[in-house]
PLY file of the C-alpha trace (Angstrom):
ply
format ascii 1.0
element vertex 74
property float x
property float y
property float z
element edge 73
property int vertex1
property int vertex2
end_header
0.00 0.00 0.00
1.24 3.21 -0.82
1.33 6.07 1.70
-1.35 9.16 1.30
0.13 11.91 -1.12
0.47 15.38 0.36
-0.97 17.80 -1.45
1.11 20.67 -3.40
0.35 24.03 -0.84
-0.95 26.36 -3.26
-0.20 30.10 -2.73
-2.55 32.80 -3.64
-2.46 35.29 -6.07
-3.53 38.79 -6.18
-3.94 41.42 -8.68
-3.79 44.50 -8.61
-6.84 46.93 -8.46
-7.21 50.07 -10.53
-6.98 53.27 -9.16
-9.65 54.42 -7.06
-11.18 57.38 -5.48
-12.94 57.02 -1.90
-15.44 59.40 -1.72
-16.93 58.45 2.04
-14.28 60.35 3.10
-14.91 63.06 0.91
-16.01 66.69 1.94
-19.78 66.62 0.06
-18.53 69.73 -2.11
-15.03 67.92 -3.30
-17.31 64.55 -4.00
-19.64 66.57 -6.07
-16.66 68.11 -7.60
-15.23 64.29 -8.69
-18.43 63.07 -9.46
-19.21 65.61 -12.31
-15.71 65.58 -14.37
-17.35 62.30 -16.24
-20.17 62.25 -18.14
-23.40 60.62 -15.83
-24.84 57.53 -17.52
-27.15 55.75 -14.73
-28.29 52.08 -14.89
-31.65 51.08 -13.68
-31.84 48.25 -10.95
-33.58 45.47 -12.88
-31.97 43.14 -10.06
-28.63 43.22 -10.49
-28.11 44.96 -7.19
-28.98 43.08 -3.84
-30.21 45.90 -1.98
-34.02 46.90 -3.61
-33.96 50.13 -2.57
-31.04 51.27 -5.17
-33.03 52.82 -8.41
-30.39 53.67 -10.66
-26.54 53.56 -9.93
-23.41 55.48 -12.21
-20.18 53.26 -11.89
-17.33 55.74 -13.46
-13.86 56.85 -13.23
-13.29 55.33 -9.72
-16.61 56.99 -8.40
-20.09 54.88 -7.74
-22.97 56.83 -6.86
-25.94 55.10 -6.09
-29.98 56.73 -6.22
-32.26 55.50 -4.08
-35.77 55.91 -2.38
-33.66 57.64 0.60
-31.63 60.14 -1.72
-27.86 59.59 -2.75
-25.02 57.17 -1.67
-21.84 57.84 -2.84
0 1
1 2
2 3
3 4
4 5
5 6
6 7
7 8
8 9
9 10
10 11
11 12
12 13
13 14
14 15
15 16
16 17
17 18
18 19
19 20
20 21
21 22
22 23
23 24
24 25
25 26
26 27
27 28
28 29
29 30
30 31
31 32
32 33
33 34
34 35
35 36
36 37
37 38
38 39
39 40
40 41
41 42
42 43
43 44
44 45
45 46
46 47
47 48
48 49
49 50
50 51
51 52
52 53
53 54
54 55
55 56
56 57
57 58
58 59
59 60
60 61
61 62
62 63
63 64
64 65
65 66
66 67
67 68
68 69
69 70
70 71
71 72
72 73
């Protein structure tokens, strides 16, 4: 009988992100200020977001801003 094999210990492997702009931390004036050097193109919530009460969400440069019922989440 042969003895038990040990498995190879795998190491994981991370990539990179791209660059990114935080905007909790923002003053609301300077995130307003980031938000509005791209052009706005919102996406309705047919599902693809967990949370129900997200409308319409812009994913751009670095910045997501989120509409919902409650007002905006940046």
């Amino acid at each position: 009988m042969r003895p038990a094999r040990r498995a190879a210990r795998q190491v994981p492997r991370f990539d990179p992100l791209e660059p990114r702009l935080l905007l909790e931390g923002a003053a609301q004036g300077q995130a307003l200020e980031l938000f509005s050097v791209s052009p706005a193109l919102f996406v309705e919530n047919q599902g693809q977001w967990a949370d129900p009460s997200v409308r319409y969400v812009h994913s751009g440069n670095g910045a997501n801003v989120a509409m919902t019922d409650a007002g905006v989440l940046f």
